[in-house]
Short mmCIF file of the C-alpha atoms (twelve columns), coordinates in Angstrom:
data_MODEL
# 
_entry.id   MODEL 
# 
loop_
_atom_site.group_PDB 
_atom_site.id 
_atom_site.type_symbol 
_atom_site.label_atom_id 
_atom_site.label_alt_id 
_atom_site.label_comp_id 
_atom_site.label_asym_id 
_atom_site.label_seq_id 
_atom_site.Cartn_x 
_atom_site.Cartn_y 
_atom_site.Cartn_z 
_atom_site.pdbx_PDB_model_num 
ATOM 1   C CA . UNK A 1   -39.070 -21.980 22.620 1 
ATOM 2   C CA . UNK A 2   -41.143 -21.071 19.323 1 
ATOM 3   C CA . UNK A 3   -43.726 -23.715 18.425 1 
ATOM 4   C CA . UNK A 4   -43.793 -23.375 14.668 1 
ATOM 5   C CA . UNK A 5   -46.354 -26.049 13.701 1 
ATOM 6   C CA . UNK A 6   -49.446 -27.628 14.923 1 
ATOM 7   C CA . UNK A 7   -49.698 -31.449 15.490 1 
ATOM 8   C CA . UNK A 8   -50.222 -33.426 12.341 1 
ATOM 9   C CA . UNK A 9   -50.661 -37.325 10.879 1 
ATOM 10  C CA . UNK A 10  -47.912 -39.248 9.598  1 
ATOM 11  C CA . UNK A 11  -47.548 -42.366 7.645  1 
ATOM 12  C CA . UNK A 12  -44.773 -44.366 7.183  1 
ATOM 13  C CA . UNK A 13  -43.983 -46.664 4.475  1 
ATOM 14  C CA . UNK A 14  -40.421 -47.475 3.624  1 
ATOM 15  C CA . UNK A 15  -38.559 -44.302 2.974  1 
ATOM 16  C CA . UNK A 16  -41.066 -41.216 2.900  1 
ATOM 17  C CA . UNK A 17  -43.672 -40.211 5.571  1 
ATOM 18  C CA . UNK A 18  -46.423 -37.162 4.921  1 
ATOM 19  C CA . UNK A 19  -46.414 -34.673 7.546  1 
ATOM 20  C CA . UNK A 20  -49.872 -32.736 7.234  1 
ATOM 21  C CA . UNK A 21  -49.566 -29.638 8.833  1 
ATOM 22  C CA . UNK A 22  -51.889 -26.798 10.487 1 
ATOM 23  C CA . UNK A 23  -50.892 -23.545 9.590  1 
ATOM 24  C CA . UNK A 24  -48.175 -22.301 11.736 1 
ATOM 25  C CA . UNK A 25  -48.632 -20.959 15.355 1 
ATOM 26  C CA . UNK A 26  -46.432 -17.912 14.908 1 
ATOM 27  C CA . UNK A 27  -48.466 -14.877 13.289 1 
ATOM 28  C CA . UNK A 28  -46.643 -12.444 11.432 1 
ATOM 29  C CA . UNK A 29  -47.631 -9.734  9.136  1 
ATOM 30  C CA . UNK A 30  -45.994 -8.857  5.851  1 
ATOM 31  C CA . UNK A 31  -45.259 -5.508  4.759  1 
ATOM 32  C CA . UNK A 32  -43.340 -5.059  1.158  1 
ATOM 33  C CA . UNK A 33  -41.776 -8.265  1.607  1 
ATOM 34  C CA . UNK A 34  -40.261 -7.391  5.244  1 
ATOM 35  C CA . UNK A 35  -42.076 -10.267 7.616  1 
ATOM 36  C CA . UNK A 36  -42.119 -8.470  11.138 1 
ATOM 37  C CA . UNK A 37  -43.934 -9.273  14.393 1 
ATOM 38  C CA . UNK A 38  -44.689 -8.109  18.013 1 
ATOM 39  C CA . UNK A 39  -42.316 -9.499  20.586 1 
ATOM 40  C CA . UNK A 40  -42.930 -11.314 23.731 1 
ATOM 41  C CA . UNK A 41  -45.571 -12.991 20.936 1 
ATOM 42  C CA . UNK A 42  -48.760 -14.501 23.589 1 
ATOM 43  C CA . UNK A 43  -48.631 -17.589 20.964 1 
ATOM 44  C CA . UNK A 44  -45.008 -18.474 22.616 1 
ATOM 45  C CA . UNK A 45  -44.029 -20.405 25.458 1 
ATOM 46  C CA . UNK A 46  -41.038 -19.332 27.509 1 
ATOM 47  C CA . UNK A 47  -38.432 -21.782 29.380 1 
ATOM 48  C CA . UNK A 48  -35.402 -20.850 30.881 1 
ATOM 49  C CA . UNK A 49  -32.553 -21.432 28.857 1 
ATOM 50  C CA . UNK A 50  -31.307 -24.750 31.192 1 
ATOM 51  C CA . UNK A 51  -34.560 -26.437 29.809 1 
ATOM 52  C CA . UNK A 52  -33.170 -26.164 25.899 1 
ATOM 53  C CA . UNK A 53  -31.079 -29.682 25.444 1 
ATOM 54  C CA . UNK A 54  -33.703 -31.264 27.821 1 
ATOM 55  C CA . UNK A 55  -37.152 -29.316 27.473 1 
ATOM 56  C CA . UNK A 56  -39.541 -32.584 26.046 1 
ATOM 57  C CA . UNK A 57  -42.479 -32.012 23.489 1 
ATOM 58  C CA . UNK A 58  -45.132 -30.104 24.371 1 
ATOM 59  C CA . UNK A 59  -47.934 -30.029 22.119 1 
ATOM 60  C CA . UNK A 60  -50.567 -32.605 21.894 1 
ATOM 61  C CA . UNK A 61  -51.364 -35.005 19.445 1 
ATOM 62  C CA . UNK A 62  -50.886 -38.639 17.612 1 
ATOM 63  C CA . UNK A 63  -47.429 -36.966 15.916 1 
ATOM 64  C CA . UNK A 64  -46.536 -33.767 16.857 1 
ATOM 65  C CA . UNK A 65  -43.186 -31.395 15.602 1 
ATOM 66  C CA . UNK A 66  -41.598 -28.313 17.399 1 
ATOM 67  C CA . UNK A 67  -39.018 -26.201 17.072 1 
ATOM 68  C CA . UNK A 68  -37.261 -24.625 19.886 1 
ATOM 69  C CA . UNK A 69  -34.952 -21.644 19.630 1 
ATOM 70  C CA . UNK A 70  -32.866 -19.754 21.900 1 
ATOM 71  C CA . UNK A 71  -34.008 -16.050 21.876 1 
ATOM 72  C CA . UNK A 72  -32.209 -13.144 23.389 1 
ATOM 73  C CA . UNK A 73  -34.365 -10.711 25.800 1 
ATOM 74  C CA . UNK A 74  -34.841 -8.311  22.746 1 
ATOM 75  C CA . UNK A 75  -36.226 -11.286 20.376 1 
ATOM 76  C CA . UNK A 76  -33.401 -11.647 18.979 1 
ATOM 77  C CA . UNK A 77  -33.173 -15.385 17.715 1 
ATOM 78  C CA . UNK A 78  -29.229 -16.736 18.359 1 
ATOM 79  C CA . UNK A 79  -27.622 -19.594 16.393 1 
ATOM 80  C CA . UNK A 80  -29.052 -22.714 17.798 1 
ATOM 81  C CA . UNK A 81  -32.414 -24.335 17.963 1 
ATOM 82  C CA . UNK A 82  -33.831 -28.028 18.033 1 
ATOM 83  C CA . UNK A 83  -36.265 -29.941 16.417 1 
ATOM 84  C CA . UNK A 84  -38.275 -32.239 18.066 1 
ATOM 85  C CA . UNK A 85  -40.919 -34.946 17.472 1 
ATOM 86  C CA . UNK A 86  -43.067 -36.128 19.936 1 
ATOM 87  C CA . UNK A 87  -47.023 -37.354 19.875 1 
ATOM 88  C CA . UNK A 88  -48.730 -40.751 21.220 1 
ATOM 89  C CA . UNK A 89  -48.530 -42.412 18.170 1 
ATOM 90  C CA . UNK A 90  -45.919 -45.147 16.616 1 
ATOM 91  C CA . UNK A 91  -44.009 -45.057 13.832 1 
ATOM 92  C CA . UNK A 92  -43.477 -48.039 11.541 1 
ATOM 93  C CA . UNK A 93  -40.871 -48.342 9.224  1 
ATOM 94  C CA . UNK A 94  -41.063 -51.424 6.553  1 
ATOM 95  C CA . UNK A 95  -38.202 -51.580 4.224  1 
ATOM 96  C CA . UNK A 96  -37.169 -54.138 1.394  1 
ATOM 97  C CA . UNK A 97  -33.362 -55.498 2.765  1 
ATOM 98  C CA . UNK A 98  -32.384 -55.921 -0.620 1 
ATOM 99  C CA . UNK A 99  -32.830 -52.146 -1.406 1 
ATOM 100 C CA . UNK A 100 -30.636 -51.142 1.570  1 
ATOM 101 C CA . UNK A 101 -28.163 -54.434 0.826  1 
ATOM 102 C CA . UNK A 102 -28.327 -54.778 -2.865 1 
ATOM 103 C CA . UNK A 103 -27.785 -58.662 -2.790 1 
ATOM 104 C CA . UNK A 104 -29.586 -61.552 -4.122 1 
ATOM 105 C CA . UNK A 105 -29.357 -63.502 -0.747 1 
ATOM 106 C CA . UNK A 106 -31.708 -60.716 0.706  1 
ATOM 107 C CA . UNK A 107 -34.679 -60.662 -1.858 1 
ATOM 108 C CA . UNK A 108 -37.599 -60.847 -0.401 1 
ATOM 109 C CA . UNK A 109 -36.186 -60.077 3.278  1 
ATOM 110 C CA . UNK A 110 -37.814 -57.028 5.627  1 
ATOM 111 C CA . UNK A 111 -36.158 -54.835 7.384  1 
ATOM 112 C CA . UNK A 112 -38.555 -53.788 10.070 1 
ATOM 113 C CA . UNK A 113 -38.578 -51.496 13.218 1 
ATOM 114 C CA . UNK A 114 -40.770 -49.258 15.079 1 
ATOM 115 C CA . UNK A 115 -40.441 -46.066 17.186 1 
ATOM 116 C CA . UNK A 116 -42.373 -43.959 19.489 1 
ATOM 117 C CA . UNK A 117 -41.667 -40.139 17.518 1 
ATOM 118 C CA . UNK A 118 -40.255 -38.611 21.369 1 
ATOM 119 C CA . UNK A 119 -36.919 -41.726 20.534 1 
ATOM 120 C CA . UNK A 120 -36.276 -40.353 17.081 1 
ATOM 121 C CA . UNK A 121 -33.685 -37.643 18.502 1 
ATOM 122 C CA . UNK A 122 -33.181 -35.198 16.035 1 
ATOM 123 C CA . UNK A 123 -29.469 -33.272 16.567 1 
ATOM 124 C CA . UNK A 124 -28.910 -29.525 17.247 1 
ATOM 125 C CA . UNK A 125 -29.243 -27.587 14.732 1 
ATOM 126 C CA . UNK A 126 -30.224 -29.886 12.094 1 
ATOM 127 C CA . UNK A 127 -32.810 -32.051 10.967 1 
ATOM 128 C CA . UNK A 128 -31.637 -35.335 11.193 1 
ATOM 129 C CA . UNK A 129 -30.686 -37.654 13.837 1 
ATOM 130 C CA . UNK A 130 -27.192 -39.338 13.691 1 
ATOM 131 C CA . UNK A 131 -26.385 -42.186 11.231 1 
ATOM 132 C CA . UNK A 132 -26.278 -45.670 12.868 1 
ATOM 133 C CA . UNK A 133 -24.764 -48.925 11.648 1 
ATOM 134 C CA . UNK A 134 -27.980 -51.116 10.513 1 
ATOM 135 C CA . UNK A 135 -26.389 -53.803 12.360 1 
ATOM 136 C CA . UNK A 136 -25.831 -51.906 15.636 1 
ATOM 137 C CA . UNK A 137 -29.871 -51.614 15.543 1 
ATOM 138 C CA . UNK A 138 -30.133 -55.200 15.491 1 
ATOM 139 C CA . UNK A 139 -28.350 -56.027 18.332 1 
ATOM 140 C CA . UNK A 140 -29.749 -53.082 20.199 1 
ATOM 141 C CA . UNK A 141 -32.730 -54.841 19.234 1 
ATOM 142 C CA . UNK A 142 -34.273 -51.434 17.925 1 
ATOM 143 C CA . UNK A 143 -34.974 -53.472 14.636 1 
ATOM 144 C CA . UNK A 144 -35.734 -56.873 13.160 1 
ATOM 145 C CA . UNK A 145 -34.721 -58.558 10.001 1 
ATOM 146 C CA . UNK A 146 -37.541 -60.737 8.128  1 
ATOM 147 C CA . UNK A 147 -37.019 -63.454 5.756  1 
ATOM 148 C CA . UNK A 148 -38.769 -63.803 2.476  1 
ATOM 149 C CA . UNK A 149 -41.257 -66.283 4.479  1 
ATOM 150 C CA . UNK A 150 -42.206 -63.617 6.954  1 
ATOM 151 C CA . UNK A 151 -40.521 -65.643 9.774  1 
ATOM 152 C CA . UNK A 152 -37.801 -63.301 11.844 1 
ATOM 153 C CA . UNK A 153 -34.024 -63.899 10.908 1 
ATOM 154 C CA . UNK A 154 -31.792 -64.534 14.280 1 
ATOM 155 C CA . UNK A 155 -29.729 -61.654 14.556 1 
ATOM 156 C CA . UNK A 156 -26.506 -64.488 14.406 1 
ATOM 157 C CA . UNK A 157 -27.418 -65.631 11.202 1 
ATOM 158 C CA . UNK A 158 -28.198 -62.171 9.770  1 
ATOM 159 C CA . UNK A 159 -24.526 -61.338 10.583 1 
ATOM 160 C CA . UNK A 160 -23.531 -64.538 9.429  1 
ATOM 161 C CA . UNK A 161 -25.229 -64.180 5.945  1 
ATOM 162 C CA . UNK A 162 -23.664 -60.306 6.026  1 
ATOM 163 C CA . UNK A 163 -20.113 -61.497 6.525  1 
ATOM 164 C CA . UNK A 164 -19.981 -64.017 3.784  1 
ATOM 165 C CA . UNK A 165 -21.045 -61.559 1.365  1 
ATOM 166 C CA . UNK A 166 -17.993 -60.093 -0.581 1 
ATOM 167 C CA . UNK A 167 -19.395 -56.956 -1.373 1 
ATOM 168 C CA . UNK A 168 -20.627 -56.354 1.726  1 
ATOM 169 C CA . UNK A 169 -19.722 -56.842 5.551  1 
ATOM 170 C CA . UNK A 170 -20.743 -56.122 8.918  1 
ATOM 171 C CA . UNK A 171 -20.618 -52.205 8.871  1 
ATOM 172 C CA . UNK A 172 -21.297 -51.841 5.254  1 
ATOM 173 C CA . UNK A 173 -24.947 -49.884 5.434  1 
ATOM 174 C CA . UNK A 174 -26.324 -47.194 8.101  1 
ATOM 175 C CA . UNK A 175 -30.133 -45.472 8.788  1 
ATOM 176 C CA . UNK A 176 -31.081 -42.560 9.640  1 
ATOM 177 C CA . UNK A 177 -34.170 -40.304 9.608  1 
ATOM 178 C CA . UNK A 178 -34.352 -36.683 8.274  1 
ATOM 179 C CA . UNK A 179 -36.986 -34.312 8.327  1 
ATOM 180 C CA . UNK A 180 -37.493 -32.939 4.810  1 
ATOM 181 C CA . UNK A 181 -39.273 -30.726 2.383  1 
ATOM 182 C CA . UNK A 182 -41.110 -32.885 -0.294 1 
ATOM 183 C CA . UNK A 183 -42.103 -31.641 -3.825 1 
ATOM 184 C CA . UNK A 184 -45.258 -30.921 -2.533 1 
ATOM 185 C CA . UNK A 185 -44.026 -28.572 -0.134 1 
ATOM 186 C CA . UNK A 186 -45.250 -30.372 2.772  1 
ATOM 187 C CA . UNK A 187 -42.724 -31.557 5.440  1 
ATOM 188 C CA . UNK A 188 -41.679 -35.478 5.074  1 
ATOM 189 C CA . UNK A 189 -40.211 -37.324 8.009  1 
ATOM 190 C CA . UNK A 190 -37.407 -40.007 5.298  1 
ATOM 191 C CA . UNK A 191 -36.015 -42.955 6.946  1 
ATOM 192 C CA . UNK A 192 -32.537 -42.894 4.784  1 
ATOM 193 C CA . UNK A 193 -29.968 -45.672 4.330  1 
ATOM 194 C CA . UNK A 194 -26.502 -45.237 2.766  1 
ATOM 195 C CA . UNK A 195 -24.612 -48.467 1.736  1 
ATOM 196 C CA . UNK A 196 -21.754 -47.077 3.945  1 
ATOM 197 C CA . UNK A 197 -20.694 -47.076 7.729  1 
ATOM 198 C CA . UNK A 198 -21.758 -44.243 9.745  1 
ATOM 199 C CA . UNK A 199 -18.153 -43.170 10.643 1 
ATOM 200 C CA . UNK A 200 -17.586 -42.753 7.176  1 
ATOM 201 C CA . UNK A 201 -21.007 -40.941 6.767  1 
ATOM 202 C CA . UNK A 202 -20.615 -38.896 9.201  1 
ATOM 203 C CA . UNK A 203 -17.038 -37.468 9.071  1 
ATOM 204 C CA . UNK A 204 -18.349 -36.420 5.351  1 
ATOM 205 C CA . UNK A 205 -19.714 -33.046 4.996  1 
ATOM 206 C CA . UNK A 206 -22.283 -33.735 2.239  1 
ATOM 207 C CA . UNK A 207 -24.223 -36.846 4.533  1 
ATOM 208 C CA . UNK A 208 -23.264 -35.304 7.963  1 
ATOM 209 C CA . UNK A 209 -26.041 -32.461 7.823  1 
# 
């Protein structure tokens, strides 16, 4: 496992978190553009290779983000490695409904849900988890739908409203979050919605990554 970043602060509004990061963990030294370093490294932490698609976060911290790789016993690093979030903190996502469903019945609605970082399961060997059906949330009740009074929707009459709509329909929008680099070259933790359904999403190669 190589733990490439510190533990940082995140906060979410909408669609873009900031991750503010210590400098990484790993120290390397750079010689005419050739970035080498000693190997075992003392800064790494070792697991057995059983631990990889189970090994939980490590570091400490309100948000914290490691990468683990799998490393041959000459350093080399192979092809697959994992991202994960973890930290004693919660992360709030607010989002207006109408931006994810661009309809006029949902103006003013919230969509609303919150997560502790260790849920938000980014896959192997990318940096995103998989796309879910916004209305598969609901009734896993992993989210909640406000109306333009603030009072919470019934998840019935959400999918009631959704089905009338003739643009729209039970499947037609999916979430996901994504770790990404933002222009300030600071890592941003996006909470991303397609108007699509995550089959579809996901069996294209552009949104699947």
């Amino acid at each position: 496992m190589t733990k490439i970043l510190e533990w940082f602060t995140i906060k979410c509004v909408k669609s873009i978190s900031s991750f503010h990061f210590s400098p990484a963990v790993v120290k390397a030294t750079s010689l005419h553009k050739l970035t080498t370093m000693d190997f075992p490294s003392s800064s790494w932490r070792y697991f057995d290779l059983d631990e990889f698609h189970t090994a939980p976060p490590d570091l400490d911290g309100l948000y914290t983000f490691e990468l683990y790789a799998q490393l041959r016993p000459t350093g080399r690093i192979l092809d697959h490695f994992r991202a994960v979030l973890g930290g004693t903190g919660l992360l709030d996502v607010s989002a207006r409904l109408d931006d994810m469903i661009p309809a006029a019945q949902f103006r003013g609605w919230q969509y609303k849900t919150q997560k502790n970082p260790r849920d938000v399961l980014l896959r192997q060997n990318m940096l995103s988890t998989a796309w879910i059906d916004t209305p598969h949330t609901l009734l896993l009740n992993d989210a909640s739908v406000y109306n333009a009074e603030g009072e919470v929707v019934a998840n019935n009459i959400f999918m009631e409203t959704l089905e009338s709509l003739p643009e729209a329909g039970p499947e037609s929008v999916a979430t996901r979050y994504c770790v990404v680099v933002g222009a300030d070259r600071r890592l941003h933790l996006q909470f991303q919605c397609l108007p699509a359904r995550a089959v579809t999403l996901s069996g294209k190669t552009a949104f699947r990554g």
